[in-house]
TIDOVEX-473500 format. One record per residue: z, y, x of N, C-alpha, C in turn. Coordinates in Angstrom, 3 decimals. Atoms other than C-alpha are relative to their C-alpha. Layout:
N
nzz | nyy | nxx | cazz | cayy | caxx | czz | cyy | cxx
Z | Y | X | Z | Y | X | Z | Y | X
...
# end
This chain:
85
nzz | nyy | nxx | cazz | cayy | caxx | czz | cyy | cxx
-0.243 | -1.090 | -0.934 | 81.159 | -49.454 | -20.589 | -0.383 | 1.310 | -0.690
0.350 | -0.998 | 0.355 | 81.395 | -46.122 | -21.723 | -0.834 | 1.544 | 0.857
0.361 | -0.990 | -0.803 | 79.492 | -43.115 | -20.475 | 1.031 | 1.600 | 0.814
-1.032 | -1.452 | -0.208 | 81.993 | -40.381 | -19.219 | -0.422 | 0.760 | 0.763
0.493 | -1.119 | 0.122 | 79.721 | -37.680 | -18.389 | -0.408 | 0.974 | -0.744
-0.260 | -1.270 | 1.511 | 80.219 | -34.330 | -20.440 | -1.886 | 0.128 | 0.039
1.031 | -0.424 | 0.016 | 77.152 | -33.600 | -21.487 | -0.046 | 1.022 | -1.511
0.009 | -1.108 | 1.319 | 76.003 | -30.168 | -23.751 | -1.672 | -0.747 | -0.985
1.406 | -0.223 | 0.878 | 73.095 | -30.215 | -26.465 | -0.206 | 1.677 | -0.125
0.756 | -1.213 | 0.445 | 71.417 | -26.996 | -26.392 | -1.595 | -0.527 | -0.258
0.938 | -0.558 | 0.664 | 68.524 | -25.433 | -28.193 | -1.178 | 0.531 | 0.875
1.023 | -1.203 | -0.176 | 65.446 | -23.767 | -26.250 | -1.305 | 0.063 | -0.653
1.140 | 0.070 | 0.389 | 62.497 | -22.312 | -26.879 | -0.832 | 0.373 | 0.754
0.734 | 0.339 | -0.634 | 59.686 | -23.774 | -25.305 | -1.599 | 0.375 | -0.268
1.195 | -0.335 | 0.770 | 55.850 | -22.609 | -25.922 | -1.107 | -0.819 | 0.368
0.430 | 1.046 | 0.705 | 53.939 | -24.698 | -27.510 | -0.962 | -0.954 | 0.969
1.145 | 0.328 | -1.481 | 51.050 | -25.506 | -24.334 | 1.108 | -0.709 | 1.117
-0.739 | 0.122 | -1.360 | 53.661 | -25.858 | -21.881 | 1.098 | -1.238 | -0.330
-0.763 | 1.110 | 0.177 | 56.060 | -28.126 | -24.340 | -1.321 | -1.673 | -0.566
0.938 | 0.898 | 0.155 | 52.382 | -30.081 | -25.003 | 0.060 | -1.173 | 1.287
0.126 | 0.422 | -1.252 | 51.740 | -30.649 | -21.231 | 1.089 | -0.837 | 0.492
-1.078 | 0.767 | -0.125 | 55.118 | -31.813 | -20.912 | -0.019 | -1.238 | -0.178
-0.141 | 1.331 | 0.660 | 54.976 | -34.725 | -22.874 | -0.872 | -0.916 | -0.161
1.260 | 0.645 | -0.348 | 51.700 | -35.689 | -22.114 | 0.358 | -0.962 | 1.295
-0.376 | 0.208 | -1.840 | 52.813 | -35.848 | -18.049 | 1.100 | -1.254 | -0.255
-1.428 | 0.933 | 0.235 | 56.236 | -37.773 | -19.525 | -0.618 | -1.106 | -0.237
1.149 | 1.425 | 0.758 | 53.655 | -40.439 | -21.688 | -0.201 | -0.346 | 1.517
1.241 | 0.983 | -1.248 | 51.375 | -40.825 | -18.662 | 0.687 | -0.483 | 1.348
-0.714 | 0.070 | -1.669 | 53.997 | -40.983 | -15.946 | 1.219 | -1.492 | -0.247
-1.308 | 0.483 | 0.779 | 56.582 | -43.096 | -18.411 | 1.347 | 0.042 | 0.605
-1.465 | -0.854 | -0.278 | 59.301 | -40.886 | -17.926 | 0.178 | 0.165 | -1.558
-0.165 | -0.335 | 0.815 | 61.020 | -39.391 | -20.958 | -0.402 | 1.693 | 0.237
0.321 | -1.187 | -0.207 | 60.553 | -35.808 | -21.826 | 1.274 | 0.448 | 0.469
-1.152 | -0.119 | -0.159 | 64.250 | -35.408 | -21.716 | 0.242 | -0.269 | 1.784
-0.263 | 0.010 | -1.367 | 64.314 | -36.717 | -18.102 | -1.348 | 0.428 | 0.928
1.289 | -1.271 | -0.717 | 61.111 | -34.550 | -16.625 | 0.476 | 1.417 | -0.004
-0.691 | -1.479 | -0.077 | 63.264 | -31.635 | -17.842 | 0.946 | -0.025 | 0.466
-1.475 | 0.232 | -1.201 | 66.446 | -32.425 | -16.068 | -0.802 | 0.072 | 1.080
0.700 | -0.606 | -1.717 | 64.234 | -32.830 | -12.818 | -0.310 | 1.080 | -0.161
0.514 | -1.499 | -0.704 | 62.503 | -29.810 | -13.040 | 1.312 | 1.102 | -0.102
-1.362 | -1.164 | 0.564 | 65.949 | -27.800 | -14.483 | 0.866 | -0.545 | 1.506
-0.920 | -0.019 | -0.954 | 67.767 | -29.215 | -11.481 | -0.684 | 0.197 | 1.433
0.790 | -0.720 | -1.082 | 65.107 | -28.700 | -8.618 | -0.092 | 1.493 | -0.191
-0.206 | -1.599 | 0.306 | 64.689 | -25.269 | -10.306 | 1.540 | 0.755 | 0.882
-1.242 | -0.339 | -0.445 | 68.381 | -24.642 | -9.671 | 0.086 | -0.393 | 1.323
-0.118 | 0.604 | -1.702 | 68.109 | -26.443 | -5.703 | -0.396 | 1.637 | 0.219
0.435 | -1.026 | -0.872 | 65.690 | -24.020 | -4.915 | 0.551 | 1.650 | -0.098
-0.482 | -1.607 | 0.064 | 67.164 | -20.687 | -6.449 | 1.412 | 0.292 | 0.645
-1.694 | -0.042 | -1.129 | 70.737 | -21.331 | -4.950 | -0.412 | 0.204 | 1.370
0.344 | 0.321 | -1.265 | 68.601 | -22.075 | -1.717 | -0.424 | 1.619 | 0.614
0.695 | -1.842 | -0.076 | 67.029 | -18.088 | -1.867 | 0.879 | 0.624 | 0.548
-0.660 | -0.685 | -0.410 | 68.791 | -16.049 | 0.188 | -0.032 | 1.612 | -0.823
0.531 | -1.380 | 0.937 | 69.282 | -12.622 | -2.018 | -0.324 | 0.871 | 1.002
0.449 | -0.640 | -1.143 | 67.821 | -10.040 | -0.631 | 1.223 | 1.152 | -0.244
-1.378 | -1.368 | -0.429 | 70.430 | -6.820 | 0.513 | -1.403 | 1.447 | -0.275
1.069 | -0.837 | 0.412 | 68.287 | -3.877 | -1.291 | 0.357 | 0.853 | -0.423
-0.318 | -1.221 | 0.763 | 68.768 | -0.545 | -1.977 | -0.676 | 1.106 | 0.307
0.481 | -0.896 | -0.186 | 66.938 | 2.337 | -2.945 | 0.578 | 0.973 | 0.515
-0.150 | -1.489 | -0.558 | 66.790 | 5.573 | -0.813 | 0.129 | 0.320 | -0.717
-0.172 | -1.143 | 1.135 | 68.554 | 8.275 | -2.093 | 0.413 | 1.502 | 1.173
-0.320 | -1.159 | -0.893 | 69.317 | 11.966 | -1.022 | 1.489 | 0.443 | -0.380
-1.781 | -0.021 | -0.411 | 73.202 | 11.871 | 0.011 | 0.444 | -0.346 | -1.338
-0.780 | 1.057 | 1.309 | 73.870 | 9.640 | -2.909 | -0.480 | 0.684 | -1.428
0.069 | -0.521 | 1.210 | 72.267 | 11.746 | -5.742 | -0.818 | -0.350 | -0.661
0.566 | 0.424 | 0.390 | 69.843 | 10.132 | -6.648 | -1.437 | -0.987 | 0.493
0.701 | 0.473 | -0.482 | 66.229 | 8.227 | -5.707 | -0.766 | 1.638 | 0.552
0.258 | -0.904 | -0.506 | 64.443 | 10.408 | -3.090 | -1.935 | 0.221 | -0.978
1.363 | -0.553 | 0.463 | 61.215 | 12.176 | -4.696 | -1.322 | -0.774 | 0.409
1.449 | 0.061 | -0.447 | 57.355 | 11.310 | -4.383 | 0.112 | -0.795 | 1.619
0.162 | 0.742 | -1.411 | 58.218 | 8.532 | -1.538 | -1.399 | -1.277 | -0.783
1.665 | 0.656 | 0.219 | 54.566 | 6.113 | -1.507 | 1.994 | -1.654 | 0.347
-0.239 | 1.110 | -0.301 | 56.235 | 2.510 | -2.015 | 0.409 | -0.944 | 1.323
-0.003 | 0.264 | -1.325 | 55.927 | 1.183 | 1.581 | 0.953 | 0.811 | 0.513
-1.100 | -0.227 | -0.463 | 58.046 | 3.670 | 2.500 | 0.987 | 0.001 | -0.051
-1.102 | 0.198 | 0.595 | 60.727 | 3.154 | 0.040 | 0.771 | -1.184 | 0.602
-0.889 | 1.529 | -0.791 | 61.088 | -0.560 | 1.483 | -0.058 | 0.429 | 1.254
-0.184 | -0.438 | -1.369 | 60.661 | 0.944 | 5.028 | 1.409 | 0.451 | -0.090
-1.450 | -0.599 | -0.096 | 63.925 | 2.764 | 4.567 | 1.320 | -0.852 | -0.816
-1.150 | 1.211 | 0.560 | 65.772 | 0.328 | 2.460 | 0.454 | -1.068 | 0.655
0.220 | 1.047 | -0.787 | 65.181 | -1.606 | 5.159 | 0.574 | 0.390 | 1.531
-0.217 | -0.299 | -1.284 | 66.188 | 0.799 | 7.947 | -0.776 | 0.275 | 1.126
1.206 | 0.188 | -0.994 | 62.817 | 0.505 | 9.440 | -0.662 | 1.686 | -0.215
1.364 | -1.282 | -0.022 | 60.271 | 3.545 | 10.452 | -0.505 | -0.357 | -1.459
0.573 | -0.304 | 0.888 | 58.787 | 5.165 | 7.621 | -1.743 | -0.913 | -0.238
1.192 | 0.415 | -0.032 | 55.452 | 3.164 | 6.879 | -1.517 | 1.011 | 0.032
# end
């Protein structure tokens, strides 16, 4: 039986603690490292599809630019439509 799922080979780069821990967790769990990174790369991807984006835009004065010396809080107050904070 042959496999007939495409599959790519890429390259990353992983740092060095984090590709340690990895393969430690893979050993002690007896998983592969190869399949600990598919789970987390495809839960990764569940949950970020799952994020609703947020609808965001800085205040500006009649489109010319960001409005002056606004304190943070109020910037998302008005990006938001809401009273000034």
């Amino acid at each position: 039986m042959h496999d007939t799922v495409a599959r790519m080979k890429t390259t990353i780069d992983i740092p060095d603690g984090l590709a340690a821990e990895a393969k430690a967790l893979a050993r002690d769990t007896g998983t592969s490292l190869r399949d600990l990174v598919l789970s987390g790369l495809r839960s990764e991807v569940t949950v970020r599809r799952a994020q609703p984006r947020a609808d965001f835009s800085f205040p500006t004065v009649s489109g010319e630019g960001l409005v002056a010396e606004l304190k943070p809080e109020a910037m998302i107050a008005r990006s938001y439509g809401l009273p000034d904070a």
